[in-house]
C-alpha positions as CSV (number, residue, x, y, z in Angstrom):
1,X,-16.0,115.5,18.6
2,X,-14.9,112.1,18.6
3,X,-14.7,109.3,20.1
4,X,-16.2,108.4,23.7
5,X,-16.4,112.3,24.8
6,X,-17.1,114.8,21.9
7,X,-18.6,117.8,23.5
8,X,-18.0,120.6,21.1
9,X,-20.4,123.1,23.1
10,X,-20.1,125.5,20.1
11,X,-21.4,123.5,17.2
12,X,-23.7,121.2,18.8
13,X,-25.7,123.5,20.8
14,X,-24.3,123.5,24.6
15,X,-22.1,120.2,25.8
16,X,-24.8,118.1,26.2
17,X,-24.4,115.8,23.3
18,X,-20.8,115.6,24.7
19,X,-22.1,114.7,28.4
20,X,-24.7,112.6,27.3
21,X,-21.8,110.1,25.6
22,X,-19.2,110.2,28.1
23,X,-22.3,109.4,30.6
24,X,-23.7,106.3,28.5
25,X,-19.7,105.3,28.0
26,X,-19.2,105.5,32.0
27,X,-22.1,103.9,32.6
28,X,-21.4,100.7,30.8
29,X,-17.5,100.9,32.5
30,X,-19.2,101.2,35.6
31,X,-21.4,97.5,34.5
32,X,-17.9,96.1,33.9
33,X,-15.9,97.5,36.8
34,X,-14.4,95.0,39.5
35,X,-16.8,94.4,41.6
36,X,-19.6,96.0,39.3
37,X,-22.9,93.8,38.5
38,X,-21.4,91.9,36.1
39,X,-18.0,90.2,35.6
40,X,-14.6,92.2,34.8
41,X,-13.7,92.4,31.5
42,X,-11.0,90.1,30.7
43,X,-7.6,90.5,31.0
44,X,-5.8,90.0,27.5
45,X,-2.1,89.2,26.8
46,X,-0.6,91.7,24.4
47,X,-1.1,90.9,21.0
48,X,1.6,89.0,19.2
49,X,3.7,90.9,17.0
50,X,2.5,90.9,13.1
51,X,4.9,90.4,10.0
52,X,4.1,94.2,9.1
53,X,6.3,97.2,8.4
54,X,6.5,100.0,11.0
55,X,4.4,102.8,9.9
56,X,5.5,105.8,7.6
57,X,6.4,108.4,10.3
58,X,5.3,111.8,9.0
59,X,3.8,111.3,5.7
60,X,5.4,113.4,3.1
61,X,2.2,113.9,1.6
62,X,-1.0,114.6,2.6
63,X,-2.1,111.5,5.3
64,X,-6.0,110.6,4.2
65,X,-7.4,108.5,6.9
66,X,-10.8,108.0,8.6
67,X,-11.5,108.6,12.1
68,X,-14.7,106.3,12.9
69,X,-16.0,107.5,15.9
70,X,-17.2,105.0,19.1
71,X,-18.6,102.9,16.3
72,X,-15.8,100.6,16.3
73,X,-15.8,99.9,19.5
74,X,-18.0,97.4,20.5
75,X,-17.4,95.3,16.7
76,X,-16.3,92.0,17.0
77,X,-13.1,91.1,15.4
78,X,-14.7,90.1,12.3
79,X,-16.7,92.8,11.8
80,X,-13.8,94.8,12.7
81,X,-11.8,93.0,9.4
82,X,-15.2,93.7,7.5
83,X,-15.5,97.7,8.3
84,X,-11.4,98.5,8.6
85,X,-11.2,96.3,4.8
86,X,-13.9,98.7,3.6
87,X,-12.0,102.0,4.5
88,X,-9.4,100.6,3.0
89,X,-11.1,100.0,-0.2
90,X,-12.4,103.4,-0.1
91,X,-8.8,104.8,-0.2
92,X,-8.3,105.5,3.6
93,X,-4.6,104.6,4.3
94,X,-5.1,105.8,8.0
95,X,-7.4,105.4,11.0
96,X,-7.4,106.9,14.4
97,X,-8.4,104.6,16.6
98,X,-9.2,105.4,20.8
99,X,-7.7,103.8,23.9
100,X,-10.0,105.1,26.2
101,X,-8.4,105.4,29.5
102,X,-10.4,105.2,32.4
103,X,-11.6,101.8,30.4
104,X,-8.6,100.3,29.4
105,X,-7.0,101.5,33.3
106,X,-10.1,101.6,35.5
107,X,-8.0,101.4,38.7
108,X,-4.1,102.2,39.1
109,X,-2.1,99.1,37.3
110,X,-5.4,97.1,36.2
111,X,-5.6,97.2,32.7
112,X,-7.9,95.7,30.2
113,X,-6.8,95.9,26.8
114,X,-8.7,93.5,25.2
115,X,-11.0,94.8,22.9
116,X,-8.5,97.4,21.5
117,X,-6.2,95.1,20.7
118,X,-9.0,93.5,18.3
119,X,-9.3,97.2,17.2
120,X,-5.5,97.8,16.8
121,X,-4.9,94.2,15.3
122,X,-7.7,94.2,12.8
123,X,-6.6,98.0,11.3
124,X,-2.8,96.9,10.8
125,X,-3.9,93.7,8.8
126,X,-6.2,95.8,6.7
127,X,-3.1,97.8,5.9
128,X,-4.4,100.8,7.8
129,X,-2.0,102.8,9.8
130,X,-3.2,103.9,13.1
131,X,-2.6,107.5,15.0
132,X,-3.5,106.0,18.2
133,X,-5.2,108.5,20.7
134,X,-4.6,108.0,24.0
135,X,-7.4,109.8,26.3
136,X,-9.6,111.7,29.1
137,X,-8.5,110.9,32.8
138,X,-10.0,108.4,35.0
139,X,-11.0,109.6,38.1
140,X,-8.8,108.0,40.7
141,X,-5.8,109.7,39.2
142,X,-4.5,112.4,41.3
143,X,-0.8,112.8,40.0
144,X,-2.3,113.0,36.6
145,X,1.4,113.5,34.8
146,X,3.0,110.9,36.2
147,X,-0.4,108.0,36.3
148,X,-0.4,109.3,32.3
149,X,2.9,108.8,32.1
150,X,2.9,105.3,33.4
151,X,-0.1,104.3,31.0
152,X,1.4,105.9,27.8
153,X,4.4,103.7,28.1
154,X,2.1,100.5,28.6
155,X,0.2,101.4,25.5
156,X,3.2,102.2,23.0
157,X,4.7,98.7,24.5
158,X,1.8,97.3,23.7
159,X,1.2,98.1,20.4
160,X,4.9,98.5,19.3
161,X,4.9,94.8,17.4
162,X,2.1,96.0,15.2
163,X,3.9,98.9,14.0
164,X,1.9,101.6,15.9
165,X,4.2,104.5,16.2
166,X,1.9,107.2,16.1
167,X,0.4,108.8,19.0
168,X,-2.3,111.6,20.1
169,X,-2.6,113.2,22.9
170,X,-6.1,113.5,24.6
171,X,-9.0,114.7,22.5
172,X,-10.1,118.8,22.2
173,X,-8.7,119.4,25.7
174,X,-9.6,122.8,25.5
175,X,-12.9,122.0,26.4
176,X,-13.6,121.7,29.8
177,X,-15.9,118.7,29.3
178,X,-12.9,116.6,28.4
179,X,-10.9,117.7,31.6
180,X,-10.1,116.5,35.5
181,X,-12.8,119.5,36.8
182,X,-15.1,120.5,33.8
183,X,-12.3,123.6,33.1
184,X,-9.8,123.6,30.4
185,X,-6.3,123.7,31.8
186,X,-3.2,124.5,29.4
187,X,-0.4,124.3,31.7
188,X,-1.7,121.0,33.3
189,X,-2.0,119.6,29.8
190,X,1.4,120.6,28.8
191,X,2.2,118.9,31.6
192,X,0.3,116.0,31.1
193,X,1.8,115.8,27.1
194,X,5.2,116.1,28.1
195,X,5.4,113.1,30.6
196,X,3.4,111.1,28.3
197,X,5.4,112.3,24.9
198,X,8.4,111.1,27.5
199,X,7.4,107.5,28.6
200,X,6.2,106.7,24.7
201,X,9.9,108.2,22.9
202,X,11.8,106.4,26.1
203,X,9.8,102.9,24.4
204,X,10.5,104.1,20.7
205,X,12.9,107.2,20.5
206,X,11.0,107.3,16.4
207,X,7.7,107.4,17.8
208,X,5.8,110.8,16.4
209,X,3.4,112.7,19.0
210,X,0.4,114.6,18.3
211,X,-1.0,117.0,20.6
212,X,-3.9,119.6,20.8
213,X,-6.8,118.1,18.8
214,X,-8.0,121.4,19.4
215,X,-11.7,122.0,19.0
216,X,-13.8,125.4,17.5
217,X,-14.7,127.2,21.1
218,X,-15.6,130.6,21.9
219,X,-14.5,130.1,25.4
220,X,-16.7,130.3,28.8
221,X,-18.1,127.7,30.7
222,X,-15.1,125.7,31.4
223,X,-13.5,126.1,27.8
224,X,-10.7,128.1,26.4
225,X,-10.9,129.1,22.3
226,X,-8.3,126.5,20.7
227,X,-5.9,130.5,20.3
228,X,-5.9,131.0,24.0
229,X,-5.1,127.1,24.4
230,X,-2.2,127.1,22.3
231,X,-1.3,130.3,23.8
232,X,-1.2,128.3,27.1
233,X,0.7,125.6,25.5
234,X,3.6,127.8,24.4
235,X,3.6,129.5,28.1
236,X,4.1,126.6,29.8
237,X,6.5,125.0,27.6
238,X,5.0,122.4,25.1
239,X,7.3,123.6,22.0
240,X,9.8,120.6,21.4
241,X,7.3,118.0,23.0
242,X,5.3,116.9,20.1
243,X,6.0,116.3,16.0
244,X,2.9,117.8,15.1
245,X,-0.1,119.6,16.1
246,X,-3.6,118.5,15.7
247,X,-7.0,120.5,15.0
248,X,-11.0,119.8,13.9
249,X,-11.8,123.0,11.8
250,X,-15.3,121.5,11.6
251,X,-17.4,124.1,9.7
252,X,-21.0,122.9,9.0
253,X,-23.3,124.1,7.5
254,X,-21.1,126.2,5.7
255,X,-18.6,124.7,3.6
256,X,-14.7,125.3,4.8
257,X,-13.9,128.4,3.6
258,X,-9.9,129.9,4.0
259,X,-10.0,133.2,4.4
260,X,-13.3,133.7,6.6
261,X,-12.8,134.6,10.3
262,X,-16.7,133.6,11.2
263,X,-15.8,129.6,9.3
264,X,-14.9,126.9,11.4
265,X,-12.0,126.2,8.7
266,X,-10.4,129.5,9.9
267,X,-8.9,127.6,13.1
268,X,-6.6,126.4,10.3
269,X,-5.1,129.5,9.5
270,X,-5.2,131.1,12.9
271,X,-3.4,127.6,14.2
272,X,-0.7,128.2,11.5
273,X,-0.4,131.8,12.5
274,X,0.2,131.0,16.0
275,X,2.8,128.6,15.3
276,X,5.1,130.9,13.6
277,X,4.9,133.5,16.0
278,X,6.1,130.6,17.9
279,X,8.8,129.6,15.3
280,X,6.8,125.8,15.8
281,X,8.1,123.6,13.3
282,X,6.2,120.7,13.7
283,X,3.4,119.9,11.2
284,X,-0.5,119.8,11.1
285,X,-2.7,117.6,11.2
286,X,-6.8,117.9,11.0
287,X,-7.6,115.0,13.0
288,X,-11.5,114.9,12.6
289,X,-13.4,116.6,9.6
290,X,-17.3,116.4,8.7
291,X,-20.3,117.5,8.2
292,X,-23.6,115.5,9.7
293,X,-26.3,114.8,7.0
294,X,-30.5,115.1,7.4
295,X,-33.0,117.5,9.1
296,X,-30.2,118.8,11.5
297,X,-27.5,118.7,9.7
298,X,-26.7,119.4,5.6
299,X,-27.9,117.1,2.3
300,X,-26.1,114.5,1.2
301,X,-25.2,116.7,-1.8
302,X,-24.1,119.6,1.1
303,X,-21.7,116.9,2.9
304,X,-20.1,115.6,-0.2
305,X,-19.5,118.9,-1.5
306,X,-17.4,120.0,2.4
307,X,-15.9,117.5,1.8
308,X,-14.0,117.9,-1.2
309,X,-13.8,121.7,0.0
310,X,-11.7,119.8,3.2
311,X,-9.4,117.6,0.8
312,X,-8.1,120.9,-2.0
313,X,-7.9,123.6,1.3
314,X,-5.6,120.4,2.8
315,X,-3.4,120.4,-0.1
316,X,-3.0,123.8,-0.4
317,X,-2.4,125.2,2.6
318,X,1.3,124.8,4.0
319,X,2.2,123.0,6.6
320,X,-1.1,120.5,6.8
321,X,0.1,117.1,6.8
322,X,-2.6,114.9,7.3
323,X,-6.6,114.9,6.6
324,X,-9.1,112.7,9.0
325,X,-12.6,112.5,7.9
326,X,-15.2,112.0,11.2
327,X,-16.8,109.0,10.3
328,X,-17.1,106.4,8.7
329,X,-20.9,104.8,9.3
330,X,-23.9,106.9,11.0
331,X,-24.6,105.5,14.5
332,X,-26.3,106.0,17.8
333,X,-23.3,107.9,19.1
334,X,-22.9,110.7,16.5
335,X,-25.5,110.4,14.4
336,X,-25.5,111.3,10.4
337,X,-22.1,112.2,10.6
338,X,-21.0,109.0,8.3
339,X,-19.8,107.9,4.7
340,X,-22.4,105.3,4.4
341,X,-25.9,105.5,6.2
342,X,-26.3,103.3,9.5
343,X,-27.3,100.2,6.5
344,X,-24.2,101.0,5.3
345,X,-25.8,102.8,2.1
346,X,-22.9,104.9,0.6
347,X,-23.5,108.3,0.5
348,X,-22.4,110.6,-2.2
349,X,-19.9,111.4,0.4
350,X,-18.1,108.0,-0.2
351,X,-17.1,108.3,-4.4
352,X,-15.6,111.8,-3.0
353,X,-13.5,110.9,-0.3
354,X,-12.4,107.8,-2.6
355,X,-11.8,110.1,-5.4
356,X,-9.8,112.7,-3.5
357,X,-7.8,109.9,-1.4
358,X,-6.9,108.8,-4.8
359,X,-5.4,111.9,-6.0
C-alpha cells in the first residue's frame, strides 16, 4: 500500500485504488513538469548538514516506526515539525518517508528535491530516523539499472549530512501496477536493487538496504504472489545485495494470526521459510502494517486490537527486526487507515501503538 502507488489488488478489491493514486499523483507532476501549465518546481540546494548522530544501523531490537502514507507530502515545513513531533511523542522512533522518482527526476539529470528535503529535514530534527524509500520508474527511463543507479547515488548524497543511512528499494514490486509494463518482473528488479544497493554503499560503504516490500498477491493480472517473487529474487541473484528484507502482512479484517495459511500475517512465516531454504541472513522488516477503520473497514476497537496482535507476533517471531504501522492520520489518499481521524481525533489505536512502542 503506501505511499504515491499502493495497489494491493488483493485486499482492496482489484488495483484500482492503486491506479486511481498513481493517476491523481501523475497528474499533478504533469501540472509541474517543464513546460507544463504552470511553473517548474524549484530547484533546491541540498540541505545543510545537521548536528545529529548517524542513525542506529540495524536496530537490535524491534524498530517501531510510522509509515504516513502521501499525507506528508504536500505539508509545509511547519506542519511537517508539528505531525513528525507528534509521532514522536507517540513513541515512533522511525518514519519511512518516500522519494518519489519520476517527481523528484522528471527527466534524465533534472532533479527537484525540494519538498523532500523539508520532509527529510523536519523527521531528523524530530529525532525520527528515516528508512528512506526510493521508488517506481519514470517513464523516460529505458536502461532502468543504470538511470536507478545514477538517482540512488544522488539521493544517499543528498541525504548523507542528516544521518539518513537507511534505504528501500521500490514499494510491493511484485505487483505489476508498480512496474515499467503493468507486469511484475523479479529478475529486472534484482537487477534494478543491485545497481542501486551499488551506487548508495559506493556513497556510504555502512549504508543498510532494504528490498522487497513485498505485498499479499495471489498472482495474475500482472502480479506475482510475494513466494514466487522472492523465488525470482534468489534466481537471479539478489542474496548478498541487501541487509534486510521487507514485507506488508496486512491482514484486515482478521486480526494477524501466526500459524493461519488463509491470514495475511502468514506472508511472515512463509517469507521466513523461504529465506532459510535460501540460507538468507539478512533480517525482516514489516514495512507497512494496518487496518482501515469505518463502514469498509473494522471498529476502532477492531484496529486497535490488530494492532497490538502486530506488535507481540513482531517480538516473537525470529528474525523480525522492525515494525511500521501504515499511517499516521486518515486522508483523501488512503482513507481510515490512520492513528488519529482526519481532525486529528486519536483513535483507540494511538494509546496502543504508544503503549507497545514503549515496551
Amino acid at each position: 500500500m503506501s505511499i504515491s502507488g499502493r495497489a494491493r489488488p488483493d485486499l482492496l478489491v482489484g488495483s484500482a485504488v492503486g491506479l486511481v493514486v498513481v493517476a491523481a499523483l501523475a497528474l499533478a507532476w504533469l501540472a509541474h513538469r517543464p513546460g507544463g501549465g504552470v511553473p517548474a518546481p524549484r530547484s533546491c540546494r541540498p540541505p545543510a548538514p545537521l548536528a545529529l548522530p548517524a542513525q542506529s544501523v540495524l536496530p537490535a531490537s524491534l524498530a517501531v516506526g510510522i509509515s504516513p502514507g502521501a499525507d506528508v507530502e504536500h505539508l509545509t515545513p511547519s506542519a511537517l515539525a508539528r505531525e513528525f513531533g507528534s509521532m514522536r511523542s507517540a513513541g515512533a522512533r522511525w518514519v519511512r518517508l518516500d522519494v518519489f522518482w519520476p517527481a523528484a527526476e522528471p527527466a534524465p539529470g533534472r532533479y527537484y528535491f525540494c519538498q523532500f528535503d523539508n520532509e527529510m529535514v523536519q523527521a531528523r530534527k524530530a529525532g525520527l530516523s528515516v528508512l528512506l524509500v526510493m521508488t517506481y520508474g519514470p517513464d523516460w527511463s529505458r536502461s532502468h539499472e543504470a538511470d536507478f543507479a545514477g538517482f540512488a547515488g544522488v539521493v544517499a548524497r543528498r541525504y548523507s549530512g542528516l544521518g539518513i543511512n537507511e534505504f528501500e528499494i521500490w514499494n510491493e514490486p511484485n505487483l505489476g501496477a508498480n512496474w515499467w509494463g503493468g507486469r511484475a518482473d523479479p529478475a529486472g528488479y534484482t537487477g534494478l536493487l543491485r545497481a542501486g544497493a551499488g551506487a548508495i554503499h559506493q556513497v556510504d560503504p555502512a549504508a543498510v538496504v532494504v528490498a522487497g516490500a513485498l505485498a499479499e498477491s495471489s498472482g495474475g493480472s500482472g502480479n506475482l504472489t510475494p513466494g514466487s517473487f522472492l523465488s525470482g529474487m534468489y534466481a537471479a541473484g539478489a542474496k548478498g545485495s541487501y541487509q534486510a528484507l521487507s514485507v506488508h502482512p496486512y491482514s484486515f479484517p482478521a486480526p494477524p494470526v501466526a500459524g493461519d495459511p488463509a491470514n495475511g500475517w502468514s506472508l511472515v512465516r512463509t517469507t521466513r521459510a523461504l529465506m532459510a531454504a535460501h540460507h538468507d541472513p539478512a533480517g525482516l522488516w514489516l514495512t507497512e502494517y494496518g487496518a482501515p477503520t469505518g463502514p469498509n473497514g473494522v471498529s476502532d476497537a477492531q484496529q486497535a486490537t490488530e494492532i497490538a496482535g502486530a506488535f507481540r507476533l513482531s517480538r516473537t517471531t525470529p528474525g523480525v527486526r522492525a515494525l511500521f504501522i501504515f499511517e499516521w492520520i486518515d486522508n483523501s489518499y488512503d482513507p481510515a487507515f490512520g492513528l488519529l481521524d482526519g481532525d486529528g481525533t486519536a483513535k483507540p489505536s494511538l494509546r496502543t501503538f504508544t503503549d507497545e512502542a514503549a515496551r
